[in-house]
N, C-alpha and C positions, 0 to 999 in steps of 0.2 A: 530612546526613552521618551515614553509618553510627556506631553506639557501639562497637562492636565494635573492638577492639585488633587494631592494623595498624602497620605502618612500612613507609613510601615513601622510597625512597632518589630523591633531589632529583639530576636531571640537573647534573653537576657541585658541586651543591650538598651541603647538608645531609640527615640522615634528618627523616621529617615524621612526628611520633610523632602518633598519634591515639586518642581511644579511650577517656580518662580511666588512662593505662598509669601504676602507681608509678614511682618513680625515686628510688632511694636508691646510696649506695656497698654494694661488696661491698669487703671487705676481706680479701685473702688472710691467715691464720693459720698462722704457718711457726716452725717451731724452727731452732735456734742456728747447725745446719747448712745452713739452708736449705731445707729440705724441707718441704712443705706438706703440713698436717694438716690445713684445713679453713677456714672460714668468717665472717667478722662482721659485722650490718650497721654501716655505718657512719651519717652521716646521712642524712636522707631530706629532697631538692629538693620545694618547693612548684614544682605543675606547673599547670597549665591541660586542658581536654578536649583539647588538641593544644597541642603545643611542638615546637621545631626543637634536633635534639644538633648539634653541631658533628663536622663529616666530614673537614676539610681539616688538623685540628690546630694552629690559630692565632687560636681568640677569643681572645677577652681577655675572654670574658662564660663558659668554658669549667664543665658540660659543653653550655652551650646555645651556637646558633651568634648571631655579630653578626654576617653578612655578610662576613667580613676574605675568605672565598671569592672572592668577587666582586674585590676589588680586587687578591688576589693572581691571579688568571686561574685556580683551580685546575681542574685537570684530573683529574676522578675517575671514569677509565672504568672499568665495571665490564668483567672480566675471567676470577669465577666461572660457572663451567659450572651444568648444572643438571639432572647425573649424581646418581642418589640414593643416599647414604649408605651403604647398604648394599652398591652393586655397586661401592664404590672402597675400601672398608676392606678389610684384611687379617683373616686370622680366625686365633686360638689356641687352640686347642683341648683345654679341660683336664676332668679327669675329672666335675666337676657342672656346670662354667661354660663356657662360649666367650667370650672377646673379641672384637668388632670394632675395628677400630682403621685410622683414615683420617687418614693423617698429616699430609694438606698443611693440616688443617684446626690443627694446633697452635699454642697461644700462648703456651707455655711458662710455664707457669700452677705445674708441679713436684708436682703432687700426686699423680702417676705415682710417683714415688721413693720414696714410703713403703713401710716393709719391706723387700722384694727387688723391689723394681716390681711395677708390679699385672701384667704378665704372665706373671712366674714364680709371681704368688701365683694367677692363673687355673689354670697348670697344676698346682699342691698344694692346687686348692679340694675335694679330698675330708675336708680337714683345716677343721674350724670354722673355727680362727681364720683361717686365708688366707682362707678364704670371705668371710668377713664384712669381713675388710681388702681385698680385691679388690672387691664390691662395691661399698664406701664409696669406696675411691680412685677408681674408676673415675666415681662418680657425683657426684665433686666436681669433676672435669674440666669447664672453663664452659662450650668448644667444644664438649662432644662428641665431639670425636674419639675416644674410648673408651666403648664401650658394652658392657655386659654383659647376655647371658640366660641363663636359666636350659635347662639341658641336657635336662633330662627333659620340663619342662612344652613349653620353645622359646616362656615370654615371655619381653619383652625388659623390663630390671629397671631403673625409674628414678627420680629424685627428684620429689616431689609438686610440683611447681610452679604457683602462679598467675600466672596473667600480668602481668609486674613488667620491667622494664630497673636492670641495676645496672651503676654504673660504677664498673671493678676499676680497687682499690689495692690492693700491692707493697709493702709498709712493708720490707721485707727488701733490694730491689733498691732501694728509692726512685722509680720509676717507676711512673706510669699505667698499666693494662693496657687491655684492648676495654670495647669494650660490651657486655654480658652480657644478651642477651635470654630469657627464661625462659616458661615455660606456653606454648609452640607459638603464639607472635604471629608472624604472618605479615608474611615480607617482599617489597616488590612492587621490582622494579626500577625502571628508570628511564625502561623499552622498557616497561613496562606488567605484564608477567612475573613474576610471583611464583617463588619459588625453593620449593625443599621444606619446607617448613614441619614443624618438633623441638621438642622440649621445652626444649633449649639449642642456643644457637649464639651466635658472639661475631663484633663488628662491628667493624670498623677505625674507629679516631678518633685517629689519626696522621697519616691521609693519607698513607701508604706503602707500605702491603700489596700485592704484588705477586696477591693473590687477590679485588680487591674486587668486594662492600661486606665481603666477612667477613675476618676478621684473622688474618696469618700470622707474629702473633710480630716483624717488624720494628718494632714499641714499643722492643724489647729494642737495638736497637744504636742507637750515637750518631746523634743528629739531630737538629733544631732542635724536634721535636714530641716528645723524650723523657720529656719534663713534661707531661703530659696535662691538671693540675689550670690 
């Protein structure tokens, strides 16, 4: 078996992390308002060279899977296309910065709201401090959905990451968020298919994402899988 860090998303099943990948909590860091400022790790799971996360939203061994898939019949088609990031974002176009921004991929994560939202701060980035608060909000985004580059040079500006899986907590909402995969770990389908492989992208472990395996924010509304831990 290859070392190399991978994630196979399991024909109805679980993801099959492999690789020797971390696996700690990320914890969202939000003020009074609710507005997200940023980051913590929370604990960190003893893993194995490969471990199975829970896909269907109902171990009871959560975030790893106990098979409750199998007995519940779950049905986890994927249903993500495998259009690249680039040719489905929208762009904003401000005097040092551009945004891309590809909304189906949202998890309402809120670290967009800081300041005036990182897209009004994209279009006043001739101004330091937007700059550097558009940058930063945008790069605390766990999906991705928001990416910024630099307008002169036209690199694309992002956080260092090693290859790590964190599973987001919401201490503000009370709720579970995705699966936050980091450092460009590739994910293969279930058809054999790997998808685009980013520096971030975040995973459904609900079991209700109308976008799967990746996550569209239905964490967020009532459901028996609202509780992730």
């Amino acid at each position: 078996m290859s070392d190399m860090p991978k994630i196979k998303v399991m024909k109805n099943g679980p993801y099959l992390v492999t690789g020797n990948v971390p696996l700690t909590e990320q914890i969202i860091v939000s003020d009074n308002e609710g507005t997200s400022t940023g980051w913590k790790q929370g604990k960190k799971f003893e893993t194995a060279e490969q471990y199975m996360l829970c896909r269907c939203g109902r171990s009871k061994n959560k975030p790893f899977c106990d098979g409750t898939h199998a007995k519940l019949g779950f049905q986890g088609k994927e249903t993500a296309d495998h259009v690249p990031f680039a040719k489905k974002a929208e762009f904003t176009d401000g005097p040092e910065l551009v945004l891309m921004d590809n909304m189906e991929l949202c998890v309402l994560a809120r670290h967009c709201h800081v300041g005036t939202r990182t897209w009004n701060l994209v279009e006043t980035s001739d101004r330091p401090e937007d700059k550097e608060l558009a940058i930063s909000s945008a790069c605390n985004c766990p999906a991705g959905r928001l990416v910024v580059y630099d307008k002169e040079t036209q690199e694309v500006i992002e956080p260092d990451f090693e290859p790590s899986i964190g599973m987001v907590e919401d201490p503000y909402t009370g709720l579970s968020g995705p699966i936050w995969v980091r450092g460009g770990i590739p994910v293969e389908g279930a058809d054999g298919i790997e998808y685009e492989a980013r520096n971030r992208v975040t995973l459904c472990r609900c079991g209700r994402s109308r976008n799967m395996p990746f996550c569209d924010g239905m964490h967020t509304l009532p459901g028996p899988s609202e509780k992730g831990k």
